[in-house]
N, C-alpha and C positions, 0 to 999 in steps of 0.2 A: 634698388635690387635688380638684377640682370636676368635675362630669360633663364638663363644656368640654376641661380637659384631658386626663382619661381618655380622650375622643373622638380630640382631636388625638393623643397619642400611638399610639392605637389606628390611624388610620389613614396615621401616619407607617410604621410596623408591618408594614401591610399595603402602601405604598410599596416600603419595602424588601425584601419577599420578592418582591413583582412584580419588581423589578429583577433581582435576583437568579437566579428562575425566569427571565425573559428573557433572561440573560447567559448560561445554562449553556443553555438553548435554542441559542444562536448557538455556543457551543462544539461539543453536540453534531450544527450543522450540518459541522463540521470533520472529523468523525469520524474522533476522537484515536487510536481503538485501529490503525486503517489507517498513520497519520500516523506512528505508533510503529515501523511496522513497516519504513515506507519509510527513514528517519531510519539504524535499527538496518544498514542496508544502507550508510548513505552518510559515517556516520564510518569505520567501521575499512577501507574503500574509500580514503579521505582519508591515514594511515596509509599504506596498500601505495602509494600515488604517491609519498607524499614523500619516501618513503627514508629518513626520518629523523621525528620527533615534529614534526605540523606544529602551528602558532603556535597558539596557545589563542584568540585571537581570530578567526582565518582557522577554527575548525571553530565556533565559537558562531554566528560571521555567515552560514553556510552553513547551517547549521541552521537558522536563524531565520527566512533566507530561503526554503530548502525546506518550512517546515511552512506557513509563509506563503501559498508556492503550491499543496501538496499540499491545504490547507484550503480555498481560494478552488478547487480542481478538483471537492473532495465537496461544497461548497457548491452549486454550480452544477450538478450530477449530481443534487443533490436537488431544486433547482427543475423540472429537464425532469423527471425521475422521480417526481414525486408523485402522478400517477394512478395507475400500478402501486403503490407505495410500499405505497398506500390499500388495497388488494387483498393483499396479501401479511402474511401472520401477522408474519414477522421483522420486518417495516418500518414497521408498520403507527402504530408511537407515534414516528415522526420527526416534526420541529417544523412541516413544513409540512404533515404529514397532521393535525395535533392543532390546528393553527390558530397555534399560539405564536409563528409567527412568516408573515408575508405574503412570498405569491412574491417580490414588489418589493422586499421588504425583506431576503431573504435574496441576491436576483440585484444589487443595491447594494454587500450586506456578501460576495459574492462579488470582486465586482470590484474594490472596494478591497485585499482581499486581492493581487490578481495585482498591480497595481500596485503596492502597498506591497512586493512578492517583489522586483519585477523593478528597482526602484528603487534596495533595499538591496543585493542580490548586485552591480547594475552597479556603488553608491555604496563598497562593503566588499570585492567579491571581483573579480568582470572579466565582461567583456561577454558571454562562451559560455555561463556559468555562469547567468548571469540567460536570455539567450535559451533554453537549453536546459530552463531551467526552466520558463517559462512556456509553451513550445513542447510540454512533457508535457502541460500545462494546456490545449490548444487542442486535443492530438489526443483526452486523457480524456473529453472533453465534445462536443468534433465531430464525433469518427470515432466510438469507444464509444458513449459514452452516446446521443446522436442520432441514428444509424445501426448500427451493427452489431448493438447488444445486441436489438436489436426484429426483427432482421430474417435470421441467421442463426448456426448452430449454431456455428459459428466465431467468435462472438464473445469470448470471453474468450482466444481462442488469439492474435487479431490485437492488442483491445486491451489484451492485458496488457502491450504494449509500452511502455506510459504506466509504468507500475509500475518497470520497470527502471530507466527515465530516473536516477533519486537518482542513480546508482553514475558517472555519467557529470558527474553535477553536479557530487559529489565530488571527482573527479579531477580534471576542469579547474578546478574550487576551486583546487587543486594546483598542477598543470603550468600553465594556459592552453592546453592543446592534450588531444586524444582519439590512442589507439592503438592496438594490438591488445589490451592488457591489456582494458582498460576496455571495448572490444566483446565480450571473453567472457566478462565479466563479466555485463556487458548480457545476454549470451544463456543465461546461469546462469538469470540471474530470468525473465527469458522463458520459457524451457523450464518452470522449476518451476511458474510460475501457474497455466498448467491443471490438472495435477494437486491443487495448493492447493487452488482455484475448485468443479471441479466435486464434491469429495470433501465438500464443503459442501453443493453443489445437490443431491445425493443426496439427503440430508435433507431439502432444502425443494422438492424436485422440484413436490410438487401447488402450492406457493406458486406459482414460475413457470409451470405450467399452468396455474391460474387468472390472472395476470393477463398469458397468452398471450407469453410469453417464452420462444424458444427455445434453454434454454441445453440441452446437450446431454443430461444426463439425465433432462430433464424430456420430451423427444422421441425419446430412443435406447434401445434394451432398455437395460438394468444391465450383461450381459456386453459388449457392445460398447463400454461406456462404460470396462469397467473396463480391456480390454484399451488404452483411449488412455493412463487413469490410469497404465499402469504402463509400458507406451512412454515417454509424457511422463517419468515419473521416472528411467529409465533413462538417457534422453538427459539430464538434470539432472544428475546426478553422474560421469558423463561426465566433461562439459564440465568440470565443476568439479577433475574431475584436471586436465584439459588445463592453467586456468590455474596450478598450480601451479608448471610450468615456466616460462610465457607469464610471469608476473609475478615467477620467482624468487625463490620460497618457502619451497624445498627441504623435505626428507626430512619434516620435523615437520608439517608443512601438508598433504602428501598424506596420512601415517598421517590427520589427524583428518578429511581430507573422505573419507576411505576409508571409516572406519568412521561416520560421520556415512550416507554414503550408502548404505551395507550397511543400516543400518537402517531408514532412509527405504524403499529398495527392497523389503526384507521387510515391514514393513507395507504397501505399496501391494501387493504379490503376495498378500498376505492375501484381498484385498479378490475373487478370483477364484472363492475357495469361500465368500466371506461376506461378498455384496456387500450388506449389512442398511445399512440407516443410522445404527447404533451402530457398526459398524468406521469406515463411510466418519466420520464426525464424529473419532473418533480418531487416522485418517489424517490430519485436515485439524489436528488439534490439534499432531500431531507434525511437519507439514511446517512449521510456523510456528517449533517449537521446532528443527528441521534450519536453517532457514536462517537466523536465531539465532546459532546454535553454528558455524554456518560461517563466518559475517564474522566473528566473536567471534575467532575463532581465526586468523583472517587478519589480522586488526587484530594479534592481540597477536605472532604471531611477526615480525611487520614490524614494531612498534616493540622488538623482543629486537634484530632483526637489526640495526636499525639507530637506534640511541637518541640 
């Protein structure tokens, strides 16, 4: 082989990892781990509607559609968010602070996302499902990211409401229609995201101080903060008994959000003599493995009950 070709393939080489690196840039504009979480809420939601094991098709194209749009919502949270981003230790290697990828070019592969969501769920599933969808998409990025988060301590309490939305997609995936079930369900995830949220910002408190974000614990003593954390959680499991009747679940369902929330709850009350940033981070480790275990388990005894 002649230096000619050693060249050429040398820089086909280098082609392909550039691509490469580019393409997982644009993934980690989606940010999967979030995507995962939202997802993990709106199958076994899908399940507790149908009364019965819904179509294999009807939860793939829900999905598909939902990560679609949940992607195109952190895609676009990262465009307006890149000057904090720049500022903040955690955020600081996202693609549009490291250059990898151009604002225009992630606010493009943004919006193709919503489009291609709202296209598939109207073309695969029905019309509430797609608008509901992309309607989490417009409030995540208008209301949140553009307005609240910059501007008051309430912001993770208002726009965690973006977050809920899956369980609501799920369902009319389902039905075609919303009920009571599915609004307390909505108000499960609602409730828990503060406590999720700020049990994090703990930790990176001075990150949001430095780039002047007022999420609660970066502007509230710690005890004041800790007393919403474990309000917040209380009202969480709560609610999550409530729906066990609201969605008829019976006896098995309550035992496991019982004990689910017994634990969640003791860890958050931990967090009053040891309000450090190594409890609060294991708080936030564990409400992610709570609410997990809580659809996990709703999913499976609603397809027990009705298979």
């Amino acid at each position: 082989m002649d230096a000619r070709s050693l060249g050429g393939a040398g820089s086909a080489l280098l082609a392909q990892r550039s691509t490469l690196t580019r393409a997982r840039a644009y993934v980690a504009l989606t940010k999967p781990r979030i995507i995962e979480l939202l997802l993990v809420t709106t199958v076994p939601t899908m399940f507790v509607a149908a009364r019965h094991l819904p179509s294999f098709r009807l939860v793939v194209m829900t999905v598909i559609g939902g990560t679609l749009a949940a992607g195109g919502a952190n895609a676009m949270n990262m465009v307006y968010d890149r000057d904090i981003d720049a500022v903040m230790q955690r955020t600081r290697n996202r693609p549009l602070v490291t250059g990898a990828i151009s604002p225009l070019g992630a606010a493009a592969f943004a919006g193709g996302l919503e489009v291609a969501s709202f296209c598939l769920l109207l073309w695969q599933v029905n019309l509430l499902s797609a608008v509901l969808a992309v309607s989490a998409t417009a409030f995540y990025v208008g209301v949140y990211t553009m307005w609240l988060k910059r501007s008051t301590t309430q912001n993770i309490v208002i726009g965690g409401a973006a977050g809920a939305v899956p369980v609501l997609v799920g369902w009319s995936a389902v039905t075609d229609h919303l009920g009571v079930a599915p609004l307390v369900l909505f108000g499960v995830i609602f409730l828990w995201t503060p406590p999720h949220f700020w049990a994090l910002a703990v930790r990176y408190r001075d990150d949001y101080r430095a780039a002047n974000v007022p999420m609660l614990p970066a502007v509230t003593d710690l005890p004041a903060v800790v007393r919403q954390i474990v309000a917040y959680t209380a009202a969480t499991v709560a609610l999550s008994l409530v729906f066990g009747p609201v969605a008829h679940l019976g006896v098995a369902y309550l035992a496991a959000a019982g004990v689910l929330g017994a634990v969640f709850l003791t860890r958050a009350a931990r967090l009053v003599g040891d309000p450090s940033p190594q409890r609060a981070m294991r708080l936030f480790g564990w409400s992610i493995t709570y609410l997990t275990l809580l659809f996990a388990a709703m999913g499976v005894i609603a397809a027990i009950q009705h298979p």
